[in-house]
C-alpha positions, 0 to 999 in steps of 0.5 A: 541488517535488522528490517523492523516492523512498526505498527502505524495508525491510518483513518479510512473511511472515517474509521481508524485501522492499523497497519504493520509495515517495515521502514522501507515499504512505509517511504514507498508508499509514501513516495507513490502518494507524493508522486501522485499528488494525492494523500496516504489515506486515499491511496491506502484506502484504494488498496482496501477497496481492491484487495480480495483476501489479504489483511491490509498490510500485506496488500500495501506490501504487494501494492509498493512491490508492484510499484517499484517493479512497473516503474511506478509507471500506472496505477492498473499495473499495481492494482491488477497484481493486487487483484491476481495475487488474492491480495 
């Protein structure tokens, strides 16, 4: 199976910045916003603001992983992985 990275477009803080994303990682973090009944641009905005030294891809990346492994169950498991891996 051929994983493809397509680069979207997210307006943050009233400016426009790309991300890189395979499929898979996009629906995740689409479903964590649906599920918390709050936008894309804010949770991705979130991510911005705590990651530490990775490019925002990779963040939102490391943020869907969390997620899927904390069972989505809070936003502080997903936000202090970000925080100790560097991301």
């Amino acid at each position: 199976m051929k994983s493809t990275i397509v680069k979207r477009s997210i307006i943050l803080a009233g400016h426009k910045t790309s991300v890189s994303l395979e499929e898979p990682f996009w629906l995740g973090l689409k479903e964590i916003a649906h599920n918390r009944r709050d936008t894309l641009a804010n949770v991705v905005g979130g991510i911005d603001g705590r990651r530490q030294q990775a490019n925002l891809s990779s963040a939102i990346r490391l943020f869907v992983l969390e997620s899927v492994r904390s069972g989505g169950k809070s936003e502080a498991a997903s936000t202090d992985a970000l925080e100790s891996s560097g991301a």
